[in-house]
C-alpha positions in Angstrom: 0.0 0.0 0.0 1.2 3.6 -0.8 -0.2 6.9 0.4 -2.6 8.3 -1.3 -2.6 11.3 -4.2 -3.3 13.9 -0.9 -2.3 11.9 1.6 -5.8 13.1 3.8 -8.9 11.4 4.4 -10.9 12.8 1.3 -8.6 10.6 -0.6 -11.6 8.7 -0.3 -13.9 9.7 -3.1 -17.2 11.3 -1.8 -15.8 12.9 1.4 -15.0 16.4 1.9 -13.3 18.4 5.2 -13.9 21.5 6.4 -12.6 23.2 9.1 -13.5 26.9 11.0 -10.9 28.2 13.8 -10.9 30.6 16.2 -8.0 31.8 17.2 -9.1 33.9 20.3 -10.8 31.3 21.9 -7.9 29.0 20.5 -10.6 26.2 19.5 -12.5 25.0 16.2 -14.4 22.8 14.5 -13.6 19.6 12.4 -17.0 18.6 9.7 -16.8 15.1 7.8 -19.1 15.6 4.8 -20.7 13.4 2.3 -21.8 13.9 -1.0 -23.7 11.3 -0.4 -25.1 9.3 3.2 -22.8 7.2 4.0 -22.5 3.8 6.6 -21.1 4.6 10.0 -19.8 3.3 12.7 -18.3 4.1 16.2 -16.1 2.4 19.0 -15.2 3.8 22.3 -12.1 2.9 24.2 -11.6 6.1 26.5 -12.7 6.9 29.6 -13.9 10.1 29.5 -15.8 10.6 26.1 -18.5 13.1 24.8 -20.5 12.4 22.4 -24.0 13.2 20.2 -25.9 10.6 17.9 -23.7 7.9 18.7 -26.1 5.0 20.1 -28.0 5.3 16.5 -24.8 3.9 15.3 -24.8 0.4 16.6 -25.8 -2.1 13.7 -29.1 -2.8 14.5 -30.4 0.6 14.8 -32.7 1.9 12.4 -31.2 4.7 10.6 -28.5 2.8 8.7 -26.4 6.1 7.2 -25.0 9.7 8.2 -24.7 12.5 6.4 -22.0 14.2 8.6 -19.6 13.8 11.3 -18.0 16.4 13.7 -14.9 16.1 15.7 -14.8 19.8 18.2 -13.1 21.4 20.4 -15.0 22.7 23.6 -15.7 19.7 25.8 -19.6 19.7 26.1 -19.9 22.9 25.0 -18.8 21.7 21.5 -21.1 19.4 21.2 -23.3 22.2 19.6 -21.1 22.3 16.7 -23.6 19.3 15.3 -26.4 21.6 15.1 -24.7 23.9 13.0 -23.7 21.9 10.6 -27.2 20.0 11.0 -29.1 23.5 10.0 -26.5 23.9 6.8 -26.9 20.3 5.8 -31.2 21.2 6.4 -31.3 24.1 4.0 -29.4 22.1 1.5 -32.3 19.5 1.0 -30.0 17.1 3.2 -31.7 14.6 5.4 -33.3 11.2 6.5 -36.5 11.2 4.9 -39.4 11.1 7.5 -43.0 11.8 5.5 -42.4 15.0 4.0 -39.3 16.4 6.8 -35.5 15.7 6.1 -33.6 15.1 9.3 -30.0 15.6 8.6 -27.7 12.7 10.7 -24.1 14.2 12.1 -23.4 12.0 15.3 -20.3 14.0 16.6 -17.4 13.7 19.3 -15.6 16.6 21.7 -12.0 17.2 23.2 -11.3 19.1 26.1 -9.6 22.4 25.1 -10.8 24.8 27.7 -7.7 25.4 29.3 -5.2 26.4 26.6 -4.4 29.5 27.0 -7.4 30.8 24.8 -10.2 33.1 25.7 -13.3 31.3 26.8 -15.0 34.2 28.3 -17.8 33.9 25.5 -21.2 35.5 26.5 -22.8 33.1 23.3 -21.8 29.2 22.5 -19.7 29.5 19.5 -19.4 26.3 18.2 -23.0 26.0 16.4 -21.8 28.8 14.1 -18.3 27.3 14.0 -19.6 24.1 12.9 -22.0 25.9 9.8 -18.8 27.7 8.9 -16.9 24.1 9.1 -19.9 22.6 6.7 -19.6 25.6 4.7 -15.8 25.5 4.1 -16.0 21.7 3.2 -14.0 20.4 -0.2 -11.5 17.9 -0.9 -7.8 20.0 0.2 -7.2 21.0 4.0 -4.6 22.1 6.2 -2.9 20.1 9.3 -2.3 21.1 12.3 -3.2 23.8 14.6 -6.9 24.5 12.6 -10.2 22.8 13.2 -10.8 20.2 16.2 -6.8 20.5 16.4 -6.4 24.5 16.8 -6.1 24.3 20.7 -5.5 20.5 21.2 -2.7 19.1 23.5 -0.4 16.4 24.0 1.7 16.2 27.6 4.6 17.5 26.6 3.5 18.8 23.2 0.9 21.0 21.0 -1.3 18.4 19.3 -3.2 19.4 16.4 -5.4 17.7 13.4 -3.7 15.2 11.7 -4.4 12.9 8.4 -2.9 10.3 6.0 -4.8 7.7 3.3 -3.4 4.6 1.8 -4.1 2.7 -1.4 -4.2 -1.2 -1.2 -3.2 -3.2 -4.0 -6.8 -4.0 -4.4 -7.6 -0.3 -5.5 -9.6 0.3 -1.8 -8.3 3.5 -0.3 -8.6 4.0 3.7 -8.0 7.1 5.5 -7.7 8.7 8.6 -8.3 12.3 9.9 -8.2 12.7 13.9 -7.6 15.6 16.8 -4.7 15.0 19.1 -5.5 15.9 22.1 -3.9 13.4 24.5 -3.1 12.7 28.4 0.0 10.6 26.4 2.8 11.8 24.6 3.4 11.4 20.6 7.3 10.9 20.8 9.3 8.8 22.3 11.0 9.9 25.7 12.4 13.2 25.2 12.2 13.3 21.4 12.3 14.1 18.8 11.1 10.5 17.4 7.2 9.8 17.1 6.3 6.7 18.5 4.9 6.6 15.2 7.6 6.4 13.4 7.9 2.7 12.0 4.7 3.7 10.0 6.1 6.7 8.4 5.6 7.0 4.7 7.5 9.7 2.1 8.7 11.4 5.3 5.1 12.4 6.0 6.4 13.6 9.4 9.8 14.7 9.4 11.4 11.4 8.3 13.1 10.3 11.5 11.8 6.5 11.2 10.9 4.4 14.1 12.4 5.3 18.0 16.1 4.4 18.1 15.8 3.0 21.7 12.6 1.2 23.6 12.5 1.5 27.1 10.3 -1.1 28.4 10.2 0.0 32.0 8.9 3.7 30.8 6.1 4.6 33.2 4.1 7.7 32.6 3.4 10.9 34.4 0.1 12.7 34.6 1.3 16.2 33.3 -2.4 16.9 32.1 -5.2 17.0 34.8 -8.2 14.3 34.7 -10.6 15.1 32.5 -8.3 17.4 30.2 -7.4 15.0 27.5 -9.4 13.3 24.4 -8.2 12.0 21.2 -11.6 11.9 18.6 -11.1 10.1 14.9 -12.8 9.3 12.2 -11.3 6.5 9.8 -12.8 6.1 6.0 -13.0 3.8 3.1 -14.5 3.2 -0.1 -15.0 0.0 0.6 -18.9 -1.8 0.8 -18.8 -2.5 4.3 -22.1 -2.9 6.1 -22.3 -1.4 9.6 -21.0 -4.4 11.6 -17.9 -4.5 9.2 -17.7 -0.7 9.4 -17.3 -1.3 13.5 -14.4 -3.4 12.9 -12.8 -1.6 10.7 -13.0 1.4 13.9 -11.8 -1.1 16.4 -9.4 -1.9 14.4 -8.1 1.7 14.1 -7.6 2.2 17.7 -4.5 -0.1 17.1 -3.2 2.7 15.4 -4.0 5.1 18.7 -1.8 3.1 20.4 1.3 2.8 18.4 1.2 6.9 18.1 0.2 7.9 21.8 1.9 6.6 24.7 0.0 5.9 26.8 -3.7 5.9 25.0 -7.0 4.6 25.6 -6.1 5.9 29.5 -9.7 7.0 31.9 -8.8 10.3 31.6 -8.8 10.2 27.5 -12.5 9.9 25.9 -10.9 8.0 23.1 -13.3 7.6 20.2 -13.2 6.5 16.5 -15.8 6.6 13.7 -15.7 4.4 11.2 -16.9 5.6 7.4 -18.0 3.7 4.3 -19.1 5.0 0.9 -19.7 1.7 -0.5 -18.2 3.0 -3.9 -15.8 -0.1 -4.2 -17.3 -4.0 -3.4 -15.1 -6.1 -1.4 -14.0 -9.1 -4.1 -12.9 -11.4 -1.0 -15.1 -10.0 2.0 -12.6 -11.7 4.7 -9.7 -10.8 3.9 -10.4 -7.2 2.2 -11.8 -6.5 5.8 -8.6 -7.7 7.5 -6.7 -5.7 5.0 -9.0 -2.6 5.8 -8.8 -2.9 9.4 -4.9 -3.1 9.2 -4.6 0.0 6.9 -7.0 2.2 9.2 -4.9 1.7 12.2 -1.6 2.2 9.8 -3.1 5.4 8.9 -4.4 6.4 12.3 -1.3 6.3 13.8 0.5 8.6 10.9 -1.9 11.2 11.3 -1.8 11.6 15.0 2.2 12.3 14.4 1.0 14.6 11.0 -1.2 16.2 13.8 1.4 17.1 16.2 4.2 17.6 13.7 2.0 20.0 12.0 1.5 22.4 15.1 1.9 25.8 15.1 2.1 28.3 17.8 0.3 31.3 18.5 0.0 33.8 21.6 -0.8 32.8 24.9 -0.1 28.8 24.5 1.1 27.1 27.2 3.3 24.2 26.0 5.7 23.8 23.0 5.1 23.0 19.3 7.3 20.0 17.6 8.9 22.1 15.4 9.4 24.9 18.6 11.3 22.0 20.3 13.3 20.7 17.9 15.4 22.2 14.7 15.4 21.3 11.4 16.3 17.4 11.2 15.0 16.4 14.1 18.0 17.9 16.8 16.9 20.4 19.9 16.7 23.4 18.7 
């Protein structure tokens, strides 16, 4: 498998990303849209997660496809980001069809970023006009890093950020990932500047360093972000014909990727979360095995955007803990 043409998520024909930022309140909005309603899944492995729509997910609910899906910033309060994007998606025509009403379906996730450094002193909720903007600003190219979901997002040591990659199997499927870093864990190894990520690396997608140069096995990590501070939210995509109990595996699956990248992940105080996406634009000539093949190259490309994510960073007034490229110089050496 190589990367794909973009090396983002919307590799995978039908999808489209928008983001919308703020950079006073140093938070933002991530929107997953369809051209077209698409299968979806979810699978939670955090301990602290916030959600919206999610239950309507499982396979034997009734509504079997989304239109949208939202990663935010703002802990609960982002959770209103949905709406917005619901009311864009509305008064496009967008919708389950329900007599003569459309009810638009974007299930959506949150990360904590409340205590960045950014001004939260709003008198209105921002994110439901964040998330039309996001909807709005939707198309097939994106930026990385500190925009979106990831604009104010944290690792422990590090500035996270939004982060994405795609592959293309030799069967022509192409899986991608798009995902907000925002971790209790840490995306390099010890001090740096390797990613954990690092064995995974394709075409230097994140500063070519390769894999960690040294293990240590007895590595036990510190809490340097409070309880409840953390969350890393993804969505992983295919244009593969999965149905929704394939598109669920293909999302546990991905978490493997969480794992390599973050160290450590899945913790109580992370409300780790992936989606899983399906456009059904490609059938699976060997159900079994394409599905093995799928789940394998969602967690591959989960765990290369969450170092794209951090790597990607930029910083701006007021934050309160180093970007990758702040930390270390050109090549990889403290700057």
């Amino acid at each position: 498998m190589k990367p794909g043409p973009r090396n983002l998520i919307t590799d995978v024909a039908g999808l489209r990303v928008g983001n919308a930022t703020n950079t006073q309140v140093k938070s933002g909005v991530t929107a997953l849209v369809g051209d077209a309603p698409f299968v979806a899944s979810v699978h939670v492995m955090g301990g602290a997660p916030g959600t919206r729509e999610t239950d309507l997910l499982a396979p034997d609910k009734l509504v079997q496809r989304v239109d949208a899906l939202v990663l935010s910033g703002g802990s609960a309060f982002g959770l209103d980001a949905a709406s917005g994007v619901a009311d864009g998606l509305r008064a496009q025509g967008r919708g389950y069809q329900v007599g003569e009403v459309r009810v638009p379906i974007v299930p959506g996730a949150i990360l904590f970023d409340l205590l960045n450094g950014g001004d939260k002193d709003w008198k209105e909720n921002p994110y439901k006009s964040m998330g039309r903007m996001a909807l709005d600003a939707a198309g097939a190219s994106f930026k990385l890093g500190s925009v979106g979901c990831g604009t104010g997002a944290t690792t422990t040591t590090l500035k996270g950020g939004l982060g994405s990659a795609s592959v293309v199997l030799e069967s022509g499927i192409t899986v991608g990932a798009l995902v907000g870093v925002n971790a209790v864990g840490s995306a390099i190894e010890g001090k740096g500047p390797r990613f954990w990520a690092g064995a995974w690396e394709m075409a230097g997608e994140f500063g070519g360093l390769g894999g960690p140069e040294t293990t240590d096995a007895g590595f036990e990590p510190s809490l340097e972000k409070l309880a409840g501070e953390a969350t890393t939210i993804a969505i992983v995509a295919t244009d593969a014909a999965l149905d929704p109990a394939q598109c669920l595996r293909m999302a546990v699956a991905a978490h493997d990727g969480m794992a390599r990248a973050l160290v450590p992940s899945h913790t109580p105080f992370d409300g780790d979360l992936v989606f899983g996406a399906a456009t059904g634009a490609r059938p699976l000539e060997d159900p079994q095995w394409d599905a093995l093949r799928i789940g394998h190259a969602a967690a591959t490309c989960l765990a290369r955007a969450i170092a794209r994510g951090v790597y990607h960073a930029t910083p701006a007034k007021g934050d309160t803990i180093p970007t990758w490229t702040g930390r270390f110089a050109q090549g990889g050496r403290p700057a």
